[in-house]
VOPAGU-2260 file (C-alpha; in pm, 1 decimal, decimal comma):
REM VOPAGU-2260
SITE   aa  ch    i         X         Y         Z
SITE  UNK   A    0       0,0       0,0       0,0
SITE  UNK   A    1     111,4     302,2     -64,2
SITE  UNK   A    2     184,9     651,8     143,1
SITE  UNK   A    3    -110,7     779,9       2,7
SITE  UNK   A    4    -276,5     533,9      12,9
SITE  UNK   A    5    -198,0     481,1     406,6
SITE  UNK   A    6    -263,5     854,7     444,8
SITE  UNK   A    7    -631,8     815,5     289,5
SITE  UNK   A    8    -672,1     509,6     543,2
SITE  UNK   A    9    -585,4     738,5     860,0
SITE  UNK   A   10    -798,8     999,6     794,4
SITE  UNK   A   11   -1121,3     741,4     660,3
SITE  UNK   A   12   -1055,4     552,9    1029,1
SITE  UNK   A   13    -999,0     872,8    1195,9
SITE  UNK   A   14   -1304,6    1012,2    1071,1
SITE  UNK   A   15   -1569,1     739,7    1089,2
SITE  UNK   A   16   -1412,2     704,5    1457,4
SITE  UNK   A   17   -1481,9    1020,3    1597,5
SITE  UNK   A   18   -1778,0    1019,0    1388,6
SITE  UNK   A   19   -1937,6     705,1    1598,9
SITE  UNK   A   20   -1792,2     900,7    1876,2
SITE  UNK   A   21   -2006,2    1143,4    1906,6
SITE  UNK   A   22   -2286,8     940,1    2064,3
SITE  UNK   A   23   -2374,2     606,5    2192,4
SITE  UNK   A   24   -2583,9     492,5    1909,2
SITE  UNK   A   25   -2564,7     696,8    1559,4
SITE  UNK   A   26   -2785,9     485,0    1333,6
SITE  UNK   A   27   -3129,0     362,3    1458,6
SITE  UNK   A   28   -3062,3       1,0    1518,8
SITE  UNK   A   29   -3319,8    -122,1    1203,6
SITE  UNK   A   30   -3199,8    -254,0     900,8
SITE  UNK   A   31   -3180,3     -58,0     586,7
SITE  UNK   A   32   -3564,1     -23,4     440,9
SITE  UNK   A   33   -3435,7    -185,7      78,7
SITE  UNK   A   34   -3289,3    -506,9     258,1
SITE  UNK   A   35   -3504,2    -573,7     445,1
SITE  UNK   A   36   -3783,3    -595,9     137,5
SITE  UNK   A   37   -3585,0    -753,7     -98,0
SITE  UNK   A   38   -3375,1   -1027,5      88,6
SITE  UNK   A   39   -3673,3   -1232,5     245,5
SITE  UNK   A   40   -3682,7   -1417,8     -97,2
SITE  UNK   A   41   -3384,4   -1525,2    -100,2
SITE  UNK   A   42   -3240,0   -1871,8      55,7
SITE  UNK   A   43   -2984,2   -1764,0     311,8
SITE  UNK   A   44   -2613,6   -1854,6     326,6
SITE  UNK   A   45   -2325,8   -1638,0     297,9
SITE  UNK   A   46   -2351,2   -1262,7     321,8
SITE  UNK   A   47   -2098,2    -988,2     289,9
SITE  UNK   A   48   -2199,8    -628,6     471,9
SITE  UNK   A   49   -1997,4    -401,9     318,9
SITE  UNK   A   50   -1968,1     -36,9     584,5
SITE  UNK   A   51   -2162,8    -233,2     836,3
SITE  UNK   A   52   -2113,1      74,0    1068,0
SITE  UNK   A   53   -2317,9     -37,6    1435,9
SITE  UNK   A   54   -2422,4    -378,9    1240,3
SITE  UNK   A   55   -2808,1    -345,8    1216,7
SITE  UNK   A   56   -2827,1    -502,5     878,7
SITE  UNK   A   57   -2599,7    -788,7     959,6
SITE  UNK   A   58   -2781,7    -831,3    1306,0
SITE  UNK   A   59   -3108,5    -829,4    1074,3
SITE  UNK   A   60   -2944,2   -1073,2     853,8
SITE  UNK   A   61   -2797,2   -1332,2    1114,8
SITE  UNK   A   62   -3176,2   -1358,7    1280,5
SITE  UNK   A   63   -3293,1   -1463,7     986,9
SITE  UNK   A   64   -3052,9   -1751,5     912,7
SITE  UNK   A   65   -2758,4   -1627,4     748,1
SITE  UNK   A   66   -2356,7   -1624,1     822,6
SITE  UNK   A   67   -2244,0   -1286,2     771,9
SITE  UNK   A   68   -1929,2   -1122,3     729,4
SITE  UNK   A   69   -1947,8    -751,2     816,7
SITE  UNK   A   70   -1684,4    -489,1     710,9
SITE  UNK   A   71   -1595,2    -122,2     854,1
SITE  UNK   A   72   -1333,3     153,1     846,6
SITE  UNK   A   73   -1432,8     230,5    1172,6
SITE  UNK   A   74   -1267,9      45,0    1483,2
SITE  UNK   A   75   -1514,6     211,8    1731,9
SITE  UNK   A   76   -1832,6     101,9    1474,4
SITE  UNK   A   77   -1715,5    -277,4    1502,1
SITE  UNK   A   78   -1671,9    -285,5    1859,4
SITE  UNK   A   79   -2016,0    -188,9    1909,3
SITE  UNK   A   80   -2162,2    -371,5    1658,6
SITE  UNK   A   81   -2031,8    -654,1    1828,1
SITE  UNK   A   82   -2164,7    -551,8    2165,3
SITE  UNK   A   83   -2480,7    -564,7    1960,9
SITE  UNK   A   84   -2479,0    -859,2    1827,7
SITE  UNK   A   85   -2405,6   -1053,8    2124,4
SITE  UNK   A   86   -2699,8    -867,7    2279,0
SITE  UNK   A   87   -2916,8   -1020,7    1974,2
SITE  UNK   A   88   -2767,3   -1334,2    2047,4
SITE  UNK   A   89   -2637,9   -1364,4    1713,1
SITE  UNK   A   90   -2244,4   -1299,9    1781,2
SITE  UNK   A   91   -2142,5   -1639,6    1631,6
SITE  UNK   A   92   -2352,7   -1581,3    1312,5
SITE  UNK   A   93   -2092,7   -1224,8    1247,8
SITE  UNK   A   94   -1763,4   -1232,2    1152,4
SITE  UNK   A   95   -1672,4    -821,8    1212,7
SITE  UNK   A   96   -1368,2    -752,9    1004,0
SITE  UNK   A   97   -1210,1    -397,1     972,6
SITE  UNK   A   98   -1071,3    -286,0     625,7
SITE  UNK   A   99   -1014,0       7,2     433,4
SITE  UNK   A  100   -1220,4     -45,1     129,5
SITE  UNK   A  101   -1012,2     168,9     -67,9
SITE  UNK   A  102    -723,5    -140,6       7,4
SITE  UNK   A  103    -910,3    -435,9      66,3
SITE  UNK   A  104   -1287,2    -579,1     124,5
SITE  UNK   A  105   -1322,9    -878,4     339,0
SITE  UNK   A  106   -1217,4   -1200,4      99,8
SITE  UNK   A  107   -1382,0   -1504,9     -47,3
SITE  UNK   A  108   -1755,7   -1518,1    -215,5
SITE  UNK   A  109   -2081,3   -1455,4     -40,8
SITE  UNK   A  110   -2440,4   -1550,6    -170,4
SITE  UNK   A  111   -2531,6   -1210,9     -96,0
SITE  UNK   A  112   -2310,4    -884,7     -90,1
SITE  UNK   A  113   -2462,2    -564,3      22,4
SITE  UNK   A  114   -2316,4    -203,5      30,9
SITE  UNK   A  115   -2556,6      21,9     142,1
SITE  UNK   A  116   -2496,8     413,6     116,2
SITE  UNK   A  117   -2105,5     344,4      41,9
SITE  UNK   A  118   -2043,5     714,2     -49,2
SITE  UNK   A  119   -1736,3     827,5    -170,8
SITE  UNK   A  120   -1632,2    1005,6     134,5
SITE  UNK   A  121   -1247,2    1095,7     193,4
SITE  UNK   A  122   -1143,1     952,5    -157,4
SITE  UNK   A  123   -1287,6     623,6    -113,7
SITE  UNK   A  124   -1257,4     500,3    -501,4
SITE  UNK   A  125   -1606,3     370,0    -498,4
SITE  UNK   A  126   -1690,3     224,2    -852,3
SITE  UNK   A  127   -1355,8      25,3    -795,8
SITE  UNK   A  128   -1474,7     -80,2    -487,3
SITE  UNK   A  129   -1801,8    -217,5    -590,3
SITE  UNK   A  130   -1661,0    -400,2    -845,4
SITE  UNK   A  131   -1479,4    -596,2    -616,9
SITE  UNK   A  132   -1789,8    -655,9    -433,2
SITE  UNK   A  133   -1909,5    -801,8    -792,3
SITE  UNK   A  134   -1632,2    -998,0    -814,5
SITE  UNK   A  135   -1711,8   -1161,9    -456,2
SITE  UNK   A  136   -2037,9   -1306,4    -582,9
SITE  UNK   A  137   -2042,8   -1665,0    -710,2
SITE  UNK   A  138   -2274,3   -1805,7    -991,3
SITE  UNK   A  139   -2651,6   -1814,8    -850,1
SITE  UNK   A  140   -2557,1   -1515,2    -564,6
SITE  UNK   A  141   -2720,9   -1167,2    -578,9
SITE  UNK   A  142   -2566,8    -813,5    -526,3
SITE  UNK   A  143   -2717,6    -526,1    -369,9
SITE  UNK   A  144   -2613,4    -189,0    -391,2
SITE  UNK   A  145   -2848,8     141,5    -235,1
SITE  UNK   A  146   -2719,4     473,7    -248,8
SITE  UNK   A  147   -2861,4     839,0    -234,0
SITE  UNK   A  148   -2968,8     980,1    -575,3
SITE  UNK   A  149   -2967,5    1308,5    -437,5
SITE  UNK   A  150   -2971,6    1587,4    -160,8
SITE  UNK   A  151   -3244,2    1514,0     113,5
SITE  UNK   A  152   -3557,9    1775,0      63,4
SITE  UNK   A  153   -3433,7    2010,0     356,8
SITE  UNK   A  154   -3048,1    2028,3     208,2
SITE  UNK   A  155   -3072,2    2349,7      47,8
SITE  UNK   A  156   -2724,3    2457,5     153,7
SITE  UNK   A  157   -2463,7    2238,9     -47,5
SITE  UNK   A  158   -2226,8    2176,4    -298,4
SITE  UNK   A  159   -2364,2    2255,5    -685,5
SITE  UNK   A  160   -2080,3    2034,6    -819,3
SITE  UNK   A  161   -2132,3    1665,2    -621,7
SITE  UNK   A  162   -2272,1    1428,1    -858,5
SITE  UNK   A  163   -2503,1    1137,2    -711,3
SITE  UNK   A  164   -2493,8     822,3    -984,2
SITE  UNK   A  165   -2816,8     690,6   -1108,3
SITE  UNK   A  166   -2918,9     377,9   -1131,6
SITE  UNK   A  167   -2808,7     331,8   -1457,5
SITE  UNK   A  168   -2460,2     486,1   -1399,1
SITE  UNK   A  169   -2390,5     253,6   -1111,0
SITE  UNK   A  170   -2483,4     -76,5   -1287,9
SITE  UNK   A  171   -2282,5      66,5   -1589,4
SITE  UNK   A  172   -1955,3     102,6   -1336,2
SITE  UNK   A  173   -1977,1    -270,3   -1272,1
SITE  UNK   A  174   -1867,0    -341,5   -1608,0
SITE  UNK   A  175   -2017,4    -640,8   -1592,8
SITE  UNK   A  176   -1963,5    -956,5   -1810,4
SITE  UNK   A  177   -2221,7    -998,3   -2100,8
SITE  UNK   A  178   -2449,5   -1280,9   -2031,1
SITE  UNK   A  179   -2340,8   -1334,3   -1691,5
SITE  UNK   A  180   -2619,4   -1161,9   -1517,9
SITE  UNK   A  181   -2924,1   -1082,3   -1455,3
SITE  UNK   A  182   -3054,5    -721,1   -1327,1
SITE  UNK   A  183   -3332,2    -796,2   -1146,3
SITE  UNK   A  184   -3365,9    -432,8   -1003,6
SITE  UNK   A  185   -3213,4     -66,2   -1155,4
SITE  UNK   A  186   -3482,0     239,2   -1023,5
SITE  UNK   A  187   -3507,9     529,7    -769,2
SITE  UNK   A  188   -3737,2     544,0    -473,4
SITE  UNK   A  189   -3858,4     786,2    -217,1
SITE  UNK   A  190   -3845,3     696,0     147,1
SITE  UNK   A  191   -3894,0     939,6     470,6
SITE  UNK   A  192   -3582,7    1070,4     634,0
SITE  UNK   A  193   -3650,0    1340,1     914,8
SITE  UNK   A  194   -3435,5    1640,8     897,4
SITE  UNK   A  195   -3174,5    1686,3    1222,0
SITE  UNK   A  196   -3427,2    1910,4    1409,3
SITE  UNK   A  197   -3681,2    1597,8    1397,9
SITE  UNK   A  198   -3893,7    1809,7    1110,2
SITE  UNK   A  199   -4047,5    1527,8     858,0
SITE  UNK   A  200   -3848,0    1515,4     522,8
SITE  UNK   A  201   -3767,1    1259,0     205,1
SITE  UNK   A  202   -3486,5    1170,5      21,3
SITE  UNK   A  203   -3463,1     995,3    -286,6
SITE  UNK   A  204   -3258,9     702,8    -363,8
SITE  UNK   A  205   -3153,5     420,5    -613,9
SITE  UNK   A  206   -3134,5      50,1    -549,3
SITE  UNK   A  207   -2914,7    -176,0    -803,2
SITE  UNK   A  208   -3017,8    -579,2    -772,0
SITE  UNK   A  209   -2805,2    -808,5    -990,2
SITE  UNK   A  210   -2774,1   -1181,8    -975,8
SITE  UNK   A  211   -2507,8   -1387,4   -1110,7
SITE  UNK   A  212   -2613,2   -1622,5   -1346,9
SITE  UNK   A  213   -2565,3   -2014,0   -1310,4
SITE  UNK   A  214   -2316,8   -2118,8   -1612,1
């Protein structure tokens, strides 16, 4: 790895960790709205949670029958998601790993990989990224990707020049193999987000589902 490279790691950790710092719980301790309506139809087995953060969605995951492995930046995010976990009673159904996703996601193949809101924050190279996460799904396993499609509808205040992907634009970053999968999935949807001061709000976002064919 390079200096750079090691540089970008130290602030991503340092940030995330005084991030989760701030308070006890940052996240509300329910799994993300999209997995938790698409993944019921699915058989369970392996999973991959890619920025895990406090571990809802792998808690969710492991109650419902599957072996997760759940990934971080954040040191501070993982310990508590484990202190979680083992207050689900699901702590041997979780294997928390911490990695830099700009140098490494966790390794192997996973029936089900999920990155949820993996924003390119502190020059995380994020299409890379999820192409790795493509490249951890075997034939017959199903990738799930949610991110914001734009500013929440009380943002008024921020950058002209940030550019959130559409749906389109993220399954075309895959670069995925002709005739090797299926999209089963590739729109926007609204969901409620209140605003920091508790005042009712929305945000619009965009949910990629992709399954890897059987040869």
């Amino acid at each position: 790895m390079s200096k750079i490279d090691r540089t970008n790691e130290a602030v991503a950790e340092d940030w995330w960790d005084a991030r989760y710092r701030e308070s006890s719980r940052v996240w509300s301790g329910r799994p993300n709205l999209i997995l938790a309506r698409e993944v019921p139809g699915l058989k369970p087995g392996t999973a991959l949670d890619l920025g895990c953060g406090e571990g809802a969605d792998a808690i969710w995951l492991a109650q419902r029958g599957w072996r997760v492995t759940a990934a971080d930046v954040s040191g501070v995010a993982l310990e508590r998601a484990a202190r979680f976990a083992a207050e689900a009673g699901v702590a041997d159904r979780i294997d928390f790993q911490r990695h830099d996703f700009a140098d490494s996601i966790p390794a192997g193949t996973y029936d089900l990989v999920s990155a949820h809101y993996l924003h390119a924050y502190h020059g995380l190279p994020r299409e890379r990224v999820l192409r790795a996460a493509a490249r951890a799904v075997p034939p017959g396993g199903t990738l799930l990707i949610v991110g914001h499609a734009g500013w929440a509808s009380w943002q008024h205040d921020h950058p002209e020049d940030v550019h959130f992907p559409t749906p389109r634009e993220v399954l075309d970053s895959l670069d995925l193999a002709a005739g090797e999968w299926e999209v089963e999935l590739c729109e926007e949807f609204e969901r409620a987000q209140d605003s920091p001061d508790g005042t009712p709000g929305t945000r619009t976002d965009n949910v990629l589902r992709v399954r890897r064919l059987d040869p």
